[in-house]
C-alpha positions as CSV (number, residue, x, y, z in Angstrom):
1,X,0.0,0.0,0.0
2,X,1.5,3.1,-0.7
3,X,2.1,5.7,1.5
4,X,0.1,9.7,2.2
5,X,2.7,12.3,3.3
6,X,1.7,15.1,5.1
7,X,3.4,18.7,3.6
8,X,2.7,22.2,5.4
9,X,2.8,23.9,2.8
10,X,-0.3,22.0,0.8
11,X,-2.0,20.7,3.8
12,X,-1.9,24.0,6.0
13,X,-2.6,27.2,4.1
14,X,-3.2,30.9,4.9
15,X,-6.2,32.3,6.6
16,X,-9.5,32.5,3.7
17,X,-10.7,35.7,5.7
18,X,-8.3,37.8,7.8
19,X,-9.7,40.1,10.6
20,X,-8.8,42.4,13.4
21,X,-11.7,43.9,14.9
22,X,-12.9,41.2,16.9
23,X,-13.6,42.6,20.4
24,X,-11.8,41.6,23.0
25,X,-13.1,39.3,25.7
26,X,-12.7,35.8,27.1
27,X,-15.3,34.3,25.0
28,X,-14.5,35.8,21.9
29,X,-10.7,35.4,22.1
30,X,-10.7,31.6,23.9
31,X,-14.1,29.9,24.3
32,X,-15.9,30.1,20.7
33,X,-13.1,29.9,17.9
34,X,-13.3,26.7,16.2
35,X,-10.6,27.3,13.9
36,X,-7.2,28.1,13.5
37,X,-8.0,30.8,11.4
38,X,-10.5,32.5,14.5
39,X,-7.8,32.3,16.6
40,X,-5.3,34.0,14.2
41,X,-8.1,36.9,13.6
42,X,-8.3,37.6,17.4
43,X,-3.8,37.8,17.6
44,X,-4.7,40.1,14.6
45,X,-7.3,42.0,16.6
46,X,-5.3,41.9,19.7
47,X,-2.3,43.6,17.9
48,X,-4.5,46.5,16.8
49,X,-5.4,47.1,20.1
50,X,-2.1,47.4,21.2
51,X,-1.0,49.6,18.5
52,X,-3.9,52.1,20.3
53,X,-4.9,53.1,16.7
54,X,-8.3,51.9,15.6
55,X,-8.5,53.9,12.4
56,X,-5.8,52.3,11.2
57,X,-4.8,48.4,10.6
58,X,-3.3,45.9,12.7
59,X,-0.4,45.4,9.8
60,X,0.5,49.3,9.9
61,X,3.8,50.7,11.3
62,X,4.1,52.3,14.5
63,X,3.2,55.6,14.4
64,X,5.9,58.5,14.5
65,X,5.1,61.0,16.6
66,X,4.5,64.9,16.1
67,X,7.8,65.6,18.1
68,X,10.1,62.9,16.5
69,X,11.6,62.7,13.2
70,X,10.7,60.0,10.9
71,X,12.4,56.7,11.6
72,X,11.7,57.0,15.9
73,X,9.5,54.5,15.7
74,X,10.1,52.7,19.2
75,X,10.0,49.0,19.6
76,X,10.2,47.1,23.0
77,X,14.2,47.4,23.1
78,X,13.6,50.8,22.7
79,X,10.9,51.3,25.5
80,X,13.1,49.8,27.4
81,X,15.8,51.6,27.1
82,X,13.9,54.7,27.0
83,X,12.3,54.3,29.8
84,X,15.7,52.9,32.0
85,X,16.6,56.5,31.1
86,X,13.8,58.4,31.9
87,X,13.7,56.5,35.7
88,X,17.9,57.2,36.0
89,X,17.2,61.1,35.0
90,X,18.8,63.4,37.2
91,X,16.8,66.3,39.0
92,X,17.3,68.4,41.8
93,X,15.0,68.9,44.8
94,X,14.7,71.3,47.5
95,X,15.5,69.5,50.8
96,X,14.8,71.6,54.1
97,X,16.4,71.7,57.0
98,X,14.0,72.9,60.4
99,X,17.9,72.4,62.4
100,X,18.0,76.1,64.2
101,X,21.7,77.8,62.5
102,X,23.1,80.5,64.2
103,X,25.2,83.1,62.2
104,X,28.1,84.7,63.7
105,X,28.1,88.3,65.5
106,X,30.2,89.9,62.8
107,X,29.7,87.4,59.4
108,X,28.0,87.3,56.1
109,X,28.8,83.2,56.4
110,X,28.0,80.5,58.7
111,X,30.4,77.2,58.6
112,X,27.9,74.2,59.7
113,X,28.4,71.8,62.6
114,X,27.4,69.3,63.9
115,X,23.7,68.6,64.0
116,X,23.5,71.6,61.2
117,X,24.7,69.3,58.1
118,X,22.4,68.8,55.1
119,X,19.8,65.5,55.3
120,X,21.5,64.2,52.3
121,X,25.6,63.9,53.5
122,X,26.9,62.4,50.0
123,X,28.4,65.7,48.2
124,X,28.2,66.6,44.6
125,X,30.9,69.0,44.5
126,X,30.8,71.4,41.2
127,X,29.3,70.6,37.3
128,X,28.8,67.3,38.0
129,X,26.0,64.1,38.0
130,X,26.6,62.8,40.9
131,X,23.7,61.8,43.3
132,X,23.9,63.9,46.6
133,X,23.8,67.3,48.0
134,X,25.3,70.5,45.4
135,X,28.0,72.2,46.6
136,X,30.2,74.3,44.8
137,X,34.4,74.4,45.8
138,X,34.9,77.1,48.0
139,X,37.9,78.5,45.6
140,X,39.1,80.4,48.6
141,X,40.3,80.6,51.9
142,X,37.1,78.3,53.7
143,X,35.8,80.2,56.5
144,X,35.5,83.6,54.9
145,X,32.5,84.8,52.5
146,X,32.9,83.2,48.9
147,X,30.7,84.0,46.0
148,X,31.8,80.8,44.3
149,X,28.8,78.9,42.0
150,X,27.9,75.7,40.0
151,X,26.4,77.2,37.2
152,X,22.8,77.2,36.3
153,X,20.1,78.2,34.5
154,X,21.1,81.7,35.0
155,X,23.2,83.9,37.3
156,X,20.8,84.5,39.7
157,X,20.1,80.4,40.5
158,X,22.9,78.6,40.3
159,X,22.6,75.2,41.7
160,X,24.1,75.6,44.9
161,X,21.9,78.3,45.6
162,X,19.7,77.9,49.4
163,X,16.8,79.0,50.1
164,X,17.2,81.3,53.6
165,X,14.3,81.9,56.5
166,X,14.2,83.4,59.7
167,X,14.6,80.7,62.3
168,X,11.9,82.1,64.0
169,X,9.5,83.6,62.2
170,X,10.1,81.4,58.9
171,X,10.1,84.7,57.1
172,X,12.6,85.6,54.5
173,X,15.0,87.6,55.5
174,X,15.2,90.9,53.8
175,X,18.8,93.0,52.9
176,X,18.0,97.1,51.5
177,X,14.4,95.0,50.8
178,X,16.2,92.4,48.8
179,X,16.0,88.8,49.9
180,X,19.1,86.9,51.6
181,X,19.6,83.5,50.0
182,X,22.9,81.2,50.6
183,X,25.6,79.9,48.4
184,X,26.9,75.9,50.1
185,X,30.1,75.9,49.2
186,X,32.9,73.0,50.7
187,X,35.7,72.8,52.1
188,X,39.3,72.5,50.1
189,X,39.8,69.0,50.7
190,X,35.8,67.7,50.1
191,X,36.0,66.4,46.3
192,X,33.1,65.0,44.4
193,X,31.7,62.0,46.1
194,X,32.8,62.6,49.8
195,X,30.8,62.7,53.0
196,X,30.1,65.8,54.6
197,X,30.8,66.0,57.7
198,X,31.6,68.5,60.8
199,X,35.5,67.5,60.6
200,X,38.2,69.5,59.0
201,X,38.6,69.1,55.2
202,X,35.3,67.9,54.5
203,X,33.3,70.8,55.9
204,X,30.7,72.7,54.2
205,X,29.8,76.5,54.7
206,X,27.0,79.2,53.1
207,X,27.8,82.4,51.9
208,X,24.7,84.7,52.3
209,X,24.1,86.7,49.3
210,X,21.3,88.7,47.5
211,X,20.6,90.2,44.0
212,X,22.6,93.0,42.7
213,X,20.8,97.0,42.3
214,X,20.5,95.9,38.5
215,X,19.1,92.6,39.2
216,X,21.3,90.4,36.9
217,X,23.6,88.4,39.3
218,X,24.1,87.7,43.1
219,X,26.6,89.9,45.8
220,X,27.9,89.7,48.6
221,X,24.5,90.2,51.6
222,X,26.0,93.1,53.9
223,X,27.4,91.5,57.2
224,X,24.9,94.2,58.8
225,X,22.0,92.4,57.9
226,X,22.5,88.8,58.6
227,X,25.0,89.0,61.4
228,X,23.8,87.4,64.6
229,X,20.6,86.1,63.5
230,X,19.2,82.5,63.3
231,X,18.1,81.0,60.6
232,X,16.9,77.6,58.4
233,X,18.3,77.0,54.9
234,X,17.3,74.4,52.4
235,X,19.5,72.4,50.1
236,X,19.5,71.0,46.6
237,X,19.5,67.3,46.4
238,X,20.3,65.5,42.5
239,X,18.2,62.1,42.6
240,X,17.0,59.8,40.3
241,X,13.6,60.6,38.8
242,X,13.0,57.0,40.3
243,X,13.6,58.4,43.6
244,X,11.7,61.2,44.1
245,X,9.1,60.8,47.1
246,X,4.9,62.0,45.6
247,X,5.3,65.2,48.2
248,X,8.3,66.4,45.9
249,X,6.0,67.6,43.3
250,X,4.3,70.1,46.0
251,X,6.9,72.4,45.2
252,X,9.0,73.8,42.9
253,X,7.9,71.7,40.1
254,X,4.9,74.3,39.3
255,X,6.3,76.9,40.6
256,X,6.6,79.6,38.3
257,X,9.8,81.4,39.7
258,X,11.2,84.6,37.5
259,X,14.6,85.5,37.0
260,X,14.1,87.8,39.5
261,X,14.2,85.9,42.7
262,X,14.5,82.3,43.6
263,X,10.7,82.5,45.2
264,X,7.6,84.1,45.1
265,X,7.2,87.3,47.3
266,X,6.3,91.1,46.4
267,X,9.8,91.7,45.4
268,X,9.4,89.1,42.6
269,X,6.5,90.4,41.4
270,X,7.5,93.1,41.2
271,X,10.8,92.4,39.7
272,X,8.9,90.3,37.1
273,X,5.9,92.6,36.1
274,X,8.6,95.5,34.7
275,X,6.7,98.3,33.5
276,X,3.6,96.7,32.2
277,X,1.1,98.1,34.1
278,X,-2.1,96.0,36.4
279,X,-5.1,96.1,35.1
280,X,-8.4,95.3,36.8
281,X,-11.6,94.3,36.1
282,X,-12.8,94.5,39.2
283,X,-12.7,96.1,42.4
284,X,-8.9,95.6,43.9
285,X,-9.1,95.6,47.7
286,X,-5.6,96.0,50.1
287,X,-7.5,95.3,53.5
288,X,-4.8,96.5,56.8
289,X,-6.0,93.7,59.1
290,X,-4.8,95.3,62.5
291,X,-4.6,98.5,64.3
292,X,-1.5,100.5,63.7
293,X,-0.5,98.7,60.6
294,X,0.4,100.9,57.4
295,X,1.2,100.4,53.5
296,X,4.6,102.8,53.0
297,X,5.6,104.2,49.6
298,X,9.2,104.9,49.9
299,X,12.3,106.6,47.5
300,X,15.6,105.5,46.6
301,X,17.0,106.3,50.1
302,X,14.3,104.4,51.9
303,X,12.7,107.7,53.1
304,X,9.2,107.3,53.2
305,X,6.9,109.3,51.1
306,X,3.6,108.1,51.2
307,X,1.5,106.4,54.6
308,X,-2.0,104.9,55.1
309,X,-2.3,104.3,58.6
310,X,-4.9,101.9,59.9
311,X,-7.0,103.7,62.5
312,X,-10.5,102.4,62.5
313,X,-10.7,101.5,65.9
314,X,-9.9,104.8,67.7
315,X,-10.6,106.8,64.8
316,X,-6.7,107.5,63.7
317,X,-6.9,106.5,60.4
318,X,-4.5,108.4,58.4
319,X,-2.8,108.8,55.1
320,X,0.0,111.1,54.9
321,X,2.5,112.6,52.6
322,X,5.3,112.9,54.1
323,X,7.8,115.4,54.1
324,X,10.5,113.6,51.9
325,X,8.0,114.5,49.4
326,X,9.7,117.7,47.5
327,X,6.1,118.7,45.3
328,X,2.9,117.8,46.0
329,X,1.0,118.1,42.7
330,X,-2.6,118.0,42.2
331,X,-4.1,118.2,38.8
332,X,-7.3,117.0,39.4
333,X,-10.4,119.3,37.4
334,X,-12.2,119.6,40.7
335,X,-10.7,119.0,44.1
336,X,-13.1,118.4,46.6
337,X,-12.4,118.6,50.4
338,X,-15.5,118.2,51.8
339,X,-14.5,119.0,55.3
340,X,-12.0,122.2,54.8
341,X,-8.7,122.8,54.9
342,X,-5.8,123.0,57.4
343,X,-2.8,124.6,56.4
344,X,0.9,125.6,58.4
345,X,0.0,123.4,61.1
346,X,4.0,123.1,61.7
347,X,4.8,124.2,65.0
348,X,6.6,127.1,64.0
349,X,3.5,127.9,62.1
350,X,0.3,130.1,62.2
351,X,-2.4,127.5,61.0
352,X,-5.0,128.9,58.3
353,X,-8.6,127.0,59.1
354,X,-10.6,127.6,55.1
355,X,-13.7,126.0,55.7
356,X,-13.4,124.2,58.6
357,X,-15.9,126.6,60.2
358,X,-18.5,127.0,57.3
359,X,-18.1,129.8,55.0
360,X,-15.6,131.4,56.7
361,X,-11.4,131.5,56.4
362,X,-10.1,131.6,60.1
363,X,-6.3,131.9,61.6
364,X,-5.3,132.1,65.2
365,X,-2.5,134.6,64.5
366,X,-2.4,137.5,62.1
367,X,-3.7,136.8,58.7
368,X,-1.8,138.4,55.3
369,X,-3.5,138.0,51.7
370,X,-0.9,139.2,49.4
371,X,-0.7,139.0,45.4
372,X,1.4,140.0,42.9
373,X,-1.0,141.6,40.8
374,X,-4.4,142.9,41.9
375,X,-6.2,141.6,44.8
376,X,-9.4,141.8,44.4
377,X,-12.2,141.2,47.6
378,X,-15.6,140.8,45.6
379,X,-19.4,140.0,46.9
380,X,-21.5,139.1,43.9
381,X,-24.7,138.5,46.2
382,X,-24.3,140.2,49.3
383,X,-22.8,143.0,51.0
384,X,-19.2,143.8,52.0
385,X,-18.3,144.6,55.2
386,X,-15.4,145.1,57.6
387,X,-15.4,144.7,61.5
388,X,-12.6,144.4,63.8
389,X,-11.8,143.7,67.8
390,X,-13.1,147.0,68.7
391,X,-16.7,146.7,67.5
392,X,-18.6,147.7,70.2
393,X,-21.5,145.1,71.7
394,X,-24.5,147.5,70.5
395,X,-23.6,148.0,67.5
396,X,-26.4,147.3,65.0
397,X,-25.0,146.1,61.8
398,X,-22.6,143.2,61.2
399,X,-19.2,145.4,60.6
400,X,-19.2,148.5,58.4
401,X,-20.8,148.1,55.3
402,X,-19.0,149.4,51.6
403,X,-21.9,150.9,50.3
404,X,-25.8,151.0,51.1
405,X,-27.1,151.1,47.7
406,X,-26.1,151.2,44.0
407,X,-26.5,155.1,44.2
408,X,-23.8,155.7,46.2
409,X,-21.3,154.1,43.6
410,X,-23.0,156.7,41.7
411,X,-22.5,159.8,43.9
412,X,-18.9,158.6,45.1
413,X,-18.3,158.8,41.1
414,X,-19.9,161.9,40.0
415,X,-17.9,163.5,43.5
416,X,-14.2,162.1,42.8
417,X,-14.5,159.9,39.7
418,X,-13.6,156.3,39.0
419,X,-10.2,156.9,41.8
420,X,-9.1,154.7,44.6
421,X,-10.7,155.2,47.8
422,X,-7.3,157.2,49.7
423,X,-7.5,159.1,46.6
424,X,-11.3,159.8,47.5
425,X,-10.0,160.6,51.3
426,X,-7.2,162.7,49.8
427,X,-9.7,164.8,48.1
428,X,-11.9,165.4,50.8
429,X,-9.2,166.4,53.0
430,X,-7.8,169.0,51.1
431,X,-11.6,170.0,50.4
432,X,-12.0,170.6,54.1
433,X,-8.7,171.7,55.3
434,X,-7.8,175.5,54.1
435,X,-5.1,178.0,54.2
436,X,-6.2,181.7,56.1
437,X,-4.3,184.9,56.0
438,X,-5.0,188.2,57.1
439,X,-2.7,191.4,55.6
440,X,-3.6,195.2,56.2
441,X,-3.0,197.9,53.1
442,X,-0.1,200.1,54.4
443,X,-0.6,202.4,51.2
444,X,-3.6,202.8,48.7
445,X,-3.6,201.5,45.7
446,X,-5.9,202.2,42.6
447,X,-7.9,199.4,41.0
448,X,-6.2,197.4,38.3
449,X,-2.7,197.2,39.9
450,X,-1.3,194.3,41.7
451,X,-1.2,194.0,46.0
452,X,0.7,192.5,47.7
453,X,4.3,190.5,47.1
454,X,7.2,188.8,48.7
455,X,6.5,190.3,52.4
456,X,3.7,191.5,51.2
457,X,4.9,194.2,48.5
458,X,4.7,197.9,48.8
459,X,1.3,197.9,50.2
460,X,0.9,195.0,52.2
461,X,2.0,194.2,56.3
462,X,2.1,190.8,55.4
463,X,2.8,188.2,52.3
464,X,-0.5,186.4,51.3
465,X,-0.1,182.7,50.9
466,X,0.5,180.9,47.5
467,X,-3.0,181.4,45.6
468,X,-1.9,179.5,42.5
469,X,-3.3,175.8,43.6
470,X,-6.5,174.8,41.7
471,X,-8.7,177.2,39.9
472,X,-8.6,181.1,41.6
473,X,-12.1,181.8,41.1
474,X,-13.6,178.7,42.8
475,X,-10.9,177.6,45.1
476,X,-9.8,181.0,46.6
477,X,-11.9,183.3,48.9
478,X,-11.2,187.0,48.9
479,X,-12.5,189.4,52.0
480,X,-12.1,192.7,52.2
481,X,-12.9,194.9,55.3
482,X,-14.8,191.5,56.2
483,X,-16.9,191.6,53.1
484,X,-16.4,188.4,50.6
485,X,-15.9,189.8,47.1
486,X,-16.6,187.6,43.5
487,X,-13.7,186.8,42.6
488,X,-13.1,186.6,38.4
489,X,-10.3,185.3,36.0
490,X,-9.0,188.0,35.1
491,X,-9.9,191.6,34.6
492,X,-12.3,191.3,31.4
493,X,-14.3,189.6,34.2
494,X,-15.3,193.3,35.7
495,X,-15.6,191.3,38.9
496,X,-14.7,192.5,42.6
497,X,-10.9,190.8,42.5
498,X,-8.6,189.0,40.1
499,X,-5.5,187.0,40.2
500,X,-2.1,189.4,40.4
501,X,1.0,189.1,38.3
502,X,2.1,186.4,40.8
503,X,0.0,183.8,42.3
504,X,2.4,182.3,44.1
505,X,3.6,185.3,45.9
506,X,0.2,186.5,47.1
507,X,-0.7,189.2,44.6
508,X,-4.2,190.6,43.9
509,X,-5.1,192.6,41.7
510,X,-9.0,195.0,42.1
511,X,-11.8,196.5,40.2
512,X,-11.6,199.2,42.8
513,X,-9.2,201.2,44.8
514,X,-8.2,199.8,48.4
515,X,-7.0,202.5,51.0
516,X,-4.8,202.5,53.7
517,X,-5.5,200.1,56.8
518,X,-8.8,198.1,54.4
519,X,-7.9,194.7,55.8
520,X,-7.7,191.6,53.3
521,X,-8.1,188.2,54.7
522,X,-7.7,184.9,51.5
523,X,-8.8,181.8,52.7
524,X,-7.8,179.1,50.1
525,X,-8.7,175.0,49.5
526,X,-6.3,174.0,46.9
């Protein structure tokens, strides 16, 4: 009988119908397929599920992702060794240290001791990989201030940079309103790798520095400000990505630190915010929670030029400009002070109440309102009036009044014009004060011919005062024998007397002739 051989290749063929979207689950992938075939479909389904791309077919390539370059198609090796990587990645953390460090009485350093050393001991000394605590090689003489770095992302965090509180308070700790960080820096003979430790060689120390004025790199902190204080200090730990602990992600990892500072405070902000200006859509609201407290605006030179002062509570609420302030400059359209003003309050002052008492400007020494051009005192619905100490009790009206009535603008012009009012005095002085002088003829004279002279002529006993001021026919009387004559211009006015060749000297000349021992009396008001 002859023989059947069996050949794979004839007896065992390909699949008639391939598949791969057979949904995975125990019965569908174990306890129904009857065939070889069903069973290949569900490896072919099973793939395309892995490949995480339903749109596409289990036979594809891998994808390439947006961020590689064509050909980064990553296998299992490569996971692998990807991922090895990823877990081995170095990163720094902050580690902090609650230890109590006391800084010497005259220092801008500390060296630590015992008790004081950083949580991790194992030192990564410089631009290195090494797992362990950063420190940067002193590069000096250990024990003095050193502003020695390992370089980071810019100059003002390198990676041996620690973060610096007050001991107490766990506030940072502020130099000319800058804050104090620390530099960890080791001793000459701690190399990469080494244990820290309080022994000599293999110390550690920080230098306590702050930003510079321009903001661009660290300096020296004064010795001023951090000398004799106590404080805590953080560290920065490399580790494996592997190794980090789930609180390490609570800080620094979303911190969004500027270049500015190495943490968030006012300073920072800031620092960070420039010139751009803060805009609000809302109300913004600085409460002072606590009596006494303030919110200071200071210059340059730390002189403070604006205060608010909380008060509430005994009703001392204040905000002041203070005198640092060299102009204080209002533009405003309106300015509204709705309960007056005080002004020269000074000690050495005289203060000025205007409208602290209603309607009314008040000083409790003497008062001076002085311009350089016209001053003018105006009442556009009332009347003016002036009053002093001296106004007696019974006196009816409220001070001396200007005027009664718009008449009496009106008779004050039509009597002295539009003139000042000591101008208006001046005139009615010299209308009521006079000059009198009596003179006896000592020798007659016809009419027409002048009487009178320097010491009184040829025919007077006496000189008659000057009769030249203001006009001779209004201004000057003329009696003879005690009879007032009309006096005239001048002859052609065939009056009683007439001016003389000389005013000035007194003369008079007559209509008619004056005899010997006819007495003439001039009374003048010009």
């Amino acid at each position: 009988m002859g023989r059947t051989f069996l050949r794979q290749d004839t007896q065992i063929r390909n699949s008639s119908t391939y598949g791969d979207a057979v949904a995975p689950s125990e019965a569908n992938y174990e306890t129904n397929p009857g065939d070889l075939e069903t069973d290949l479909n569900n490896i072919r389904s099973q793939l395309h599920n892995l490949l995480k791309d339903q749109a596409g077919n289990w036979w594809d390539d891998l994808n390439v992702p947006s961020t590689l370059e064509t050909g980064s198609q990553r296998g299992v090796n490569d996971l692998n060794s990807d991922l090895h990587a990823v877990e081995k990645k170095r990163v720094l953390r902050d580690v902090h240290n609650l230890t109590d460090v006391s800084v010497g009485g005259s220092d801008n350093f500390v060296i630590l001791g015992a008790g004081e050393l950083p949580a991790q001991t194992t030192a990564a000394v410089g631009a290195v990989t090494t797992l362990g605590t950063v420190v940067a090689a002193h590069g000096g003489t250990f024990g003095t201030h050193a502003l020695s770095e390992v370089a980071g992302p810019h100059a003002l965090n390198p990676l041996n940079l620690c973060e610096i509180v007050d001991g107490a308070t766990r506030d940072p700790i502020l130099s000319d309103a800058r804050k104090v960080y620390g530099l960890l820096q080791g001793e000459d003979g701690l190399v990469d790798g080494d244990t820290i430790t309080d022994s000599t060689d293999n110390r550690v120390q920080i230098s306590f520095v702050r930003q510079n004025s321009a903001g661009d790199d660290l300096e020296a902190c004064p010795a001023a400000d951090i000398q004799g204080k106590t404080i805590n200090y953080s560290t920065r730990e490399r580790v494996r990505l592997e190794d980090l602990n789930e609180h390490d992600f609570l800080t620094g990892a979303v911190v969004d630190v500027g270049a500015g500072s190495g943490t968030i405070n006012r300073q920072t902000s800031y620092s960070n915010q420039g010139t751009t200006p803060v805009d609000a859509t809302v109300n913004a609201i600085l409460d002072l929670e606590g009596a006494g407290l303030e919110w200071q605006i200071r210059d340059d030179l730390e002189a403070i030029l604006f205060r608010v002062i909380e008060g509430s509570a005994g009703g001392t609420s204040k905000v002041a400009v203070e005198d640092d302030v060299d102009e204080f400059d209002v533009d405003a359209v309106v300015s509204d002070f709705l309960n007056g003003i005080k002004v020269d309050t000074g000690a050495a002052g005289t203060t000025i109440n205007i409208g602290v008492t209603a309607n009314q400007i008040d000083t409790t020494g003497a008062l001076t309102v002085q311009g350089a051009g016209d001053v003018k005192i105006a009442s556009t619905g009332g009347n003016l009036r002036l009053t002093d100490q001296y106004e007696p009790a019974g006196w009816s009206e409220d001070g001396i009044q200007l005027s009664d009535a718009a008449q009496t603008w009106t008779d004050f012009e039509a009597a002295f014009g539009e003139v000042g009012l000591m101008d208006a005095i001046l005139q009615a002085y010299q209308g009521a004060n006079f000059d009198k002088t009596y003179a006896s003829v000592t020798s007659t004279t016809v009419a027409d011919t002048d009487v009178g002279g320097v010491a009184g002529g040829t025919n007077l006993d006496a000189q008659l005062h000057d009769l030249s001021g203001g006009t001779f026919a209004d201004d000057h009387d003329v009696y003879l024998n005690g009879q007032l004559l009309r006096s005239g211009a001048d002859a052609a006015a065939n009056h009683d007397v007439y001016p003389g060749t000389s005013l000035p000297n007194g003369q008079l000349k007559f209509e008619f002739t004056v005899r010997v021992n006819d007495v003439i009396c001039v009374i003048s008001r010009a």
